[in-house]
C-alpha positions as CSV (number, residue, x, y, z in Angstrom):
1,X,0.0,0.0,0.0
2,X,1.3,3.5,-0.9
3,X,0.5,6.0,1.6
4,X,1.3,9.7,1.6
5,X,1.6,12.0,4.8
6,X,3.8,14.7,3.7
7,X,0.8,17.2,2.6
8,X,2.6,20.0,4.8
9,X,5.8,19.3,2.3
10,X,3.3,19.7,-0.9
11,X,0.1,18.2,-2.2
12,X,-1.5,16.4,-4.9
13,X,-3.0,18.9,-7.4
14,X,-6.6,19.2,-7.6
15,X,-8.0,17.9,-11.3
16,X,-10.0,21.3,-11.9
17,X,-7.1,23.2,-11.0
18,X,-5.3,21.2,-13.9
19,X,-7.9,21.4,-16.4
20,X,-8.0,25.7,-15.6
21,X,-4.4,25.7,-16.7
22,X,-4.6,23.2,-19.5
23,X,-5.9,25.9,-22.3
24,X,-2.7,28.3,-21.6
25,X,-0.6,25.6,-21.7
26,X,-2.2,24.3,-25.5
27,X,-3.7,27.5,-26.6
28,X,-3.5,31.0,-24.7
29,X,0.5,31.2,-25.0
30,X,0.8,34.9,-25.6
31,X,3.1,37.0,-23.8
32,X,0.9,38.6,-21.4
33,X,2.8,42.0,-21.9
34,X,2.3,42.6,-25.5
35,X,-0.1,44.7,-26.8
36,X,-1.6,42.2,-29.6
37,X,-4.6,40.0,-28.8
38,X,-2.3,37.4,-28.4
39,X,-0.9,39.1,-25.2
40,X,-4.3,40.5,-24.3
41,X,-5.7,37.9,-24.0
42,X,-3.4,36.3,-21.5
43,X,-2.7,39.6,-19.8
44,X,-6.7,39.4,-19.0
45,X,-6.9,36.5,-17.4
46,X,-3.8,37.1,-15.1
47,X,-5.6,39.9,-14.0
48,X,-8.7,38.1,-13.4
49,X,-6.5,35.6,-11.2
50,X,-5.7,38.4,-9.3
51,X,-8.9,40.0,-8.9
52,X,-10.0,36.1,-7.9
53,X,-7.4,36.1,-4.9
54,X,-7.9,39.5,-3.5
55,X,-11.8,38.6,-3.5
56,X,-11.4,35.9,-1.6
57,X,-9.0,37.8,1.1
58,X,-10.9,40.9,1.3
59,X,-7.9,42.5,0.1
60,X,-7.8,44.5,-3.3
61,X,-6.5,43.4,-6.4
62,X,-3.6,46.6,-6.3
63,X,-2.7,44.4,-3.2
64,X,-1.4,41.4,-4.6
65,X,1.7,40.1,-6.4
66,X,2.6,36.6,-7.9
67,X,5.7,35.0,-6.8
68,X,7.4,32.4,-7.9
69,X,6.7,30.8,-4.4
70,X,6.7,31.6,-0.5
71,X,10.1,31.6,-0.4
72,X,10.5,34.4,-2.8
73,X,7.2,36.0,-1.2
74,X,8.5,36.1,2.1
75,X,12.5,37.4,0.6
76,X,10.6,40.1,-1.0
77,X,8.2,41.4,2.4
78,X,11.1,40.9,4.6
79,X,13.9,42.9,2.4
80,X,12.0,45.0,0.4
81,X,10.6,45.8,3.7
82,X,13.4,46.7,5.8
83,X,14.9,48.9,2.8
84,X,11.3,50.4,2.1
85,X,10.3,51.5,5.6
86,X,13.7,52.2,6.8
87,X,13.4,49.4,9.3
88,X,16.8,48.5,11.4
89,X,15.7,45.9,13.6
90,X,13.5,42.7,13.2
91,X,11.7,40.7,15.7
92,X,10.9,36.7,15.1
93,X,11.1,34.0,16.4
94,X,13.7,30.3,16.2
95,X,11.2,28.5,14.9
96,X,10.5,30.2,11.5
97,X,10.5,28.7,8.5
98,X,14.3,29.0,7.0
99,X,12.7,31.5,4.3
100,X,12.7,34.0,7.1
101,X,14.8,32.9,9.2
102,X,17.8,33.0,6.9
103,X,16.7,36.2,5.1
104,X,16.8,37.6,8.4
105,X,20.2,36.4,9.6
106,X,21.7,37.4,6.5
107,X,19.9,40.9,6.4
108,X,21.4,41.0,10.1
109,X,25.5,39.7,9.1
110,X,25.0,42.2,6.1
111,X,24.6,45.4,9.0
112,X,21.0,46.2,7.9
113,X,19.3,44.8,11.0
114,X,19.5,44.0,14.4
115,X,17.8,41.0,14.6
116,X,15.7,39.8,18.3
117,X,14.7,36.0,18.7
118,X,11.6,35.8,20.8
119,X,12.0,32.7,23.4
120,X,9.6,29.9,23.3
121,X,8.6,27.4,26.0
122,X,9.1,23.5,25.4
123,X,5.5,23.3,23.6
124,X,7.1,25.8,20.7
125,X,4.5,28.7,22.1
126,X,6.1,32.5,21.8
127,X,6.3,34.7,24.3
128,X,4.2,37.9,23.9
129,X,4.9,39.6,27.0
130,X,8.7,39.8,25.2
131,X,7.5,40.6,22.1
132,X,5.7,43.9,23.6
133,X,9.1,44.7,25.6
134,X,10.8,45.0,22.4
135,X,8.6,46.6,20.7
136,X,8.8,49.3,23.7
137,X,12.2,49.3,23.5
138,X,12.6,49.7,19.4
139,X,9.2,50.9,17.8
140,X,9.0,50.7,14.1
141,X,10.5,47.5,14.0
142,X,10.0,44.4,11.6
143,X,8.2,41.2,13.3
144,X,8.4,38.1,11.2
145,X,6.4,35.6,12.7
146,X,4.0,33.2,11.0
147,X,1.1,31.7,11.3
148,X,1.5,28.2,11.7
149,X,4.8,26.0,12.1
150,X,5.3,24.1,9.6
151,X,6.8,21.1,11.7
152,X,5.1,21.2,14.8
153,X,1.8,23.4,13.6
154,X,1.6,25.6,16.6
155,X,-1.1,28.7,15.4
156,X,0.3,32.3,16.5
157,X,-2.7,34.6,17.0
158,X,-2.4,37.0,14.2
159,X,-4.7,39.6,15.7
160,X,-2.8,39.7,18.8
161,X,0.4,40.0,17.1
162,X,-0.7,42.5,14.5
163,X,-2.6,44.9,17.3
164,X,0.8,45.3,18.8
165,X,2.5,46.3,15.8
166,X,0.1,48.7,15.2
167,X,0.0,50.2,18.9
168,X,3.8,50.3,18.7
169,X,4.4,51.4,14.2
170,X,6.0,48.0,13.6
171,X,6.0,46.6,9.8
172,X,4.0,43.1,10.4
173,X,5.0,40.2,7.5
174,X,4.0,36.4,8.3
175,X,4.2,33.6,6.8
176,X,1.1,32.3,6.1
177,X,2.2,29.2,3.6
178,X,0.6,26.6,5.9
179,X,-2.6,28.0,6.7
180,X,-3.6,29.3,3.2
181,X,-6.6,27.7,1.7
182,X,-7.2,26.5,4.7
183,X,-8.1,29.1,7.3
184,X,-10.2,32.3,5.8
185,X,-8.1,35.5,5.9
186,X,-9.5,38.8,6.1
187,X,-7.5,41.0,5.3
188,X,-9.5,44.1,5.2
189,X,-9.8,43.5,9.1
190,X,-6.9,41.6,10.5
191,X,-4.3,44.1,11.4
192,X,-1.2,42.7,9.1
193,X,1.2,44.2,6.8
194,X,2.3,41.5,4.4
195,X,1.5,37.8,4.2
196,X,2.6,35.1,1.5
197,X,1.8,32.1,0.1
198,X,2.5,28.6,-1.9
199,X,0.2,27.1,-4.0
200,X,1.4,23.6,-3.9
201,X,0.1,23.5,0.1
202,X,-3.5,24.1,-1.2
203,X,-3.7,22.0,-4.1
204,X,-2.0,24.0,-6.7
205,X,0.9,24.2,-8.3
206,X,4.9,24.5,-7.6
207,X,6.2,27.6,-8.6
208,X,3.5,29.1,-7.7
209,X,3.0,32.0,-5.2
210,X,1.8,35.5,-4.1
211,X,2.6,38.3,-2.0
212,X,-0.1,41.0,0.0
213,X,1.3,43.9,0.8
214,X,-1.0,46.5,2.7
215,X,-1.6,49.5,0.2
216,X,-0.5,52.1,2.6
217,X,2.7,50.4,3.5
218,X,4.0,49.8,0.4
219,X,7.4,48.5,-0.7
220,X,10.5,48.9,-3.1
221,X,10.4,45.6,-5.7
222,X,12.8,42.8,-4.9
223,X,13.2,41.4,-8.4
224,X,14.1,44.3,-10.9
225,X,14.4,44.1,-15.2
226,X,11.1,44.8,-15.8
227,X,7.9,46.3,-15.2
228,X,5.8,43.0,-14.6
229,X,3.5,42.7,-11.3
230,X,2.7,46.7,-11.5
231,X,6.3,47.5,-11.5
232,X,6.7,45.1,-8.8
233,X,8.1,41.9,-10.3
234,X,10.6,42.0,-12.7
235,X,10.2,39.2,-15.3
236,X,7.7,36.8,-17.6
237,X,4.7,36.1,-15.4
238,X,4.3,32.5,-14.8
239,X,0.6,32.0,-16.5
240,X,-0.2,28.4,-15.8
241,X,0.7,28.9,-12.3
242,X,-1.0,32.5,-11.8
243,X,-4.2,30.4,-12.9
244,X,-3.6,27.3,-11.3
245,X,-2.9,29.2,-7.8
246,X,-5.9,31.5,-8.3
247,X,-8.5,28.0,-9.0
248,X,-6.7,26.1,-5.9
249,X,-7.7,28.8,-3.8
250,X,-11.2,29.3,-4.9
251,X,-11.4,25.7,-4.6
252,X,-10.4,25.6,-1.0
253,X,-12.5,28.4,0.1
254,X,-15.8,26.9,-1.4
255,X,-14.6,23.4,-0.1
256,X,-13.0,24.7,3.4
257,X,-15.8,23.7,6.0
258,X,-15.8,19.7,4.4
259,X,-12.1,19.5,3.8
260,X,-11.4,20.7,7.5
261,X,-14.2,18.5,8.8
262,X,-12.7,15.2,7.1
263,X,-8.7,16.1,7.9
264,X,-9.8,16.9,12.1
265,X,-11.5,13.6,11.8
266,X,-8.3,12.0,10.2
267,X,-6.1,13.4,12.6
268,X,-8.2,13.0,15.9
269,X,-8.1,9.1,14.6
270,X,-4.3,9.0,14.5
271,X,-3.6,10.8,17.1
272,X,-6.2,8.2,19.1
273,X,-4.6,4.7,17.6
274,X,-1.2,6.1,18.2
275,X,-1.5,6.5,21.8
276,X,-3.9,3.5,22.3
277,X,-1.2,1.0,20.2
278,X,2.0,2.6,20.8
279,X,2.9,3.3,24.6
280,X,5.1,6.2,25.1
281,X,4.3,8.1,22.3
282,X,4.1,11.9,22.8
283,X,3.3,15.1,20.2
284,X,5.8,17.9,19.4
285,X,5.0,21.0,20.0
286,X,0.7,22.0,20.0
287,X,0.0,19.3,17.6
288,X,-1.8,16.9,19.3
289,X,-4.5,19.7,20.2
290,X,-6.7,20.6,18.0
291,X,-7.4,23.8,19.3
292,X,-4.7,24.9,19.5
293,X,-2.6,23.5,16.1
294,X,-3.0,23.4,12.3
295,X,-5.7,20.9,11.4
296,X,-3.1,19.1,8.6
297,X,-0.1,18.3,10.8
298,X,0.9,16.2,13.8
299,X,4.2,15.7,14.6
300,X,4.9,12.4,16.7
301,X,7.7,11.8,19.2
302,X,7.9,8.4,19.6
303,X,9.3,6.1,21.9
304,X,13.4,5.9,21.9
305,X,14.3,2.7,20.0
306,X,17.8,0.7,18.6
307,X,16.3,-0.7,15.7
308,X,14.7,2.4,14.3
309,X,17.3,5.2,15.7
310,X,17.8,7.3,12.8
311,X,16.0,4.6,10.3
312,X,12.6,5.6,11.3
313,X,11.6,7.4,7.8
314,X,13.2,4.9,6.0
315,X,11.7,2.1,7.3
316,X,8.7,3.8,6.8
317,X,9.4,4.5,3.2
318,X,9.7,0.7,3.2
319,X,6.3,0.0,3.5
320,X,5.3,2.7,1.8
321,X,4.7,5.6,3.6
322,X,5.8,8.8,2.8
323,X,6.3,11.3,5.9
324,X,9.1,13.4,7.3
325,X,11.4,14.5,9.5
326,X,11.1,17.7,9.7
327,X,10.6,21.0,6.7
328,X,10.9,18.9,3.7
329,X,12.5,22.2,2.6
330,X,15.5,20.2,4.5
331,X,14.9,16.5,4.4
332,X,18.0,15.5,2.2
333,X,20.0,17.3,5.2
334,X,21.7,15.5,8.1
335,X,21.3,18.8,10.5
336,X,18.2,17.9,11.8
337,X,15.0,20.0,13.3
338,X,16.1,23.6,14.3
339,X,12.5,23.9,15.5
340,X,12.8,20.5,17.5
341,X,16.2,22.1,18.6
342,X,14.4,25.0,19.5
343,X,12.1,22.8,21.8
344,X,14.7,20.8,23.4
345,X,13.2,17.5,22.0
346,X,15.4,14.2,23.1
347,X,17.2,13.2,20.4
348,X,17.4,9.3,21.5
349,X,13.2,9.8,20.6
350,X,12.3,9.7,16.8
351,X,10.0,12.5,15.7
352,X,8.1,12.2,12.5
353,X,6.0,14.8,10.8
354,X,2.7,13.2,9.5
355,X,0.4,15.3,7.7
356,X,-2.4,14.9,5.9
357,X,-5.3,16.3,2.8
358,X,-8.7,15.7,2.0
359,X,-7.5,12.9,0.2
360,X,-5.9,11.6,3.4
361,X,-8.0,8.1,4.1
362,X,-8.8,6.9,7.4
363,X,-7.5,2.7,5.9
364,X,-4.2,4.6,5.2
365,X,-3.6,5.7,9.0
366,X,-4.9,2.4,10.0
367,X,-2.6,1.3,7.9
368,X,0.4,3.8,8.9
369,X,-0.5,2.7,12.7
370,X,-0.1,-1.1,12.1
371,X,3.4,-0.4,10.4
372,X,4.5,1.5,13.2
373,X,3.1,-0.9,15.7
374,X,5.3,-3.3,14.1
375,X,8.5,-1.8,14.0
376,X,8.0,-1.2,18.0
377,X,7.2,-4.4,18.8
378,X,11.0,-5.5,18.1
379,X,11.7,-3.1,21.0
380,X,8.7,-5.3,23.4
């Protein structure tokens, strides 16, 4: 059997979100800036994409920007946004997705930035009461922080955060990559600056992205040679994936209520099996409450173990299951978890991120659980 629970690495593309981008890849191949009808006609429907997205945000179309990706999103809202605004020191956190955390670091080594690392407690939850104290102490800075972990899918309280950048003039960005298409986002009333996301976490495509930035705290472009993305972007738009990200999230805002019924109900079955057939096991981070964690992910600390030490994925992979380790964005690497770092997670335990779709089965996690409960049982 062929499982996969790697949905917070990337996920299966939807078959309407295919057939959308089908006729530009046969028929509509016109340069969307030229002025024939060729061009026109493309140029159109990109901008229909975009009035699509900002529809769905509450946001207006003058307010977003396709990316290549959240990576490039969140390069552009975190240096475009220090040079914009002026901005010499940032505020985030050690468990951010490398996107920001390296931009940061090397916006930091480069003089640009001081940069402040909020602490977190051993369930990977930030500490506001800091956050406040350095705003006091340097208003107007830039707070990075996102919206869900990617690993452990702890949920930061936007609204919170965002009030206190406004009270204190800060320049809020997050990352929002995980909880696109899957939580709604106002964004005429949630107090944020910018936000990014991926559409291959909802459905879409790879290579696919955008970028909101507020319209009265706007920014310098990141990627320059042209006058693409209203002067924004520099560069051939990516058509197929401008439509294909636009469809994915309509998709998943017309299909949200079902989709996050059916994964909860995935996940609250895991999590029960796990702890019912594997004694020992624990959950990184918030992730085994639901309240309080992203609805797609679980990561699973389980029991230390000889025979699966370092193997566990592999073994796994095995029998056909696909999870990880940690950010996929990292998986061929033998660093391990910064964020499991950051939580001072035993390394003698295995941790494994499982997460799932709305094509996630319940027979697959049965499945999953049995393998699992077999590889233990060597240890019994």
């Amino acid at each position: 059997m062929n499982v996969y629970l790697d949905n917070a690495a990337t996920t299966a593309m939807d078959d309407r979100v295919i057939e959308a981008m089908l006729p530009f890849m046969k028929n509509h191949y016109g340069n969307p800036s030229s002025v024939h009808s060729h061009g026109r006609e493309v140029r159109s429907a990109i901008e229909r994409s975009r009035k699509k997205v900002a529809e769905l945000l509450n946001a207006s179309p003058s307010e977003i920007f396709f990316t290549s990706g959240g990576t490039e999103a969140d390069n552009t809202a975190i240096i475009s946004g220090i040079e914009s605004h002026g901005i010499t020191h940032a505020i985030s956190s050690p468990m951010e997705h490398h996107a920001v955390l390296h931009t940061l670091e090397v916006c930091e080594k480069k003089g640009h930035i001081n940069l402040s690392l909020l602490d977190v407690n051993e369930n990977g939850e930030i500490d506001l009461v800091q956050l406040e104290d350095l705003l006091k102490s340097n208003p107007k800075s830039l707070i990075s922080l996102m919206h869900a972990n990617n690993e452990i899918g702890n949920l930061n309280d936007l609204d919170r955060i965002g009030t206190l950048a406004r009270e204190y003039g800060a320049f809020f960005h997050s990352d929002t990559v995980q909880t696109m298409g899957h939580y709604v986002h106002d964004l005429k009333n949630l107090p944020i600056d910018a936000l990014v996301a991926g559409g291959h976490k909802f459905h879409g495509p790879k290579g696919s992205g955008f970028l909101y930035v507020r319209k009265d705290k706007k920014i310098h472009p990141f990627i320059h040679g042209g006058a693409q993305e209203r002067n924004m972007r520099g560069g051939t738009e990516n058509v197929i994936g401008i439509i294909g990200i636009s469809k994915a999230l309509e998709i998943a805002y017309e299909e949200m209520a079902s989709h996050q019924s059916h994964i909860e109900g995935v996940k609250t079955h895991f999590i029960e099996q796990l702890t019912k057939e594997i004694p020992g096991v624990s959950f990184n981070g918030l992730s085994g409450d639901l309240s309080k964690s992203l609805y797609t992910v679980l990561n699973v600390s389980l029991p230390a173990s000889e025979s699966n030490r370092g193997m566990l994925l592999f073994n796994l992979d095995l029998a056909g299951i696909s999870a990880s380790g940690g950010s996929a964005c990292s998986s061929g690497a033998t660093v391990g978890s910064h964020v499991l770092r950051a939580l001072n997670h035993t390394p003698e335990r295995d941790a494994v991120r499982f997460s799932f779709s709305r094509f996630t089965t319940i027979k697959e996690v049965d499945y999953t659980i049995t393998q699992l409960k077999e590889l233990y049982s060597v240890e019994a």
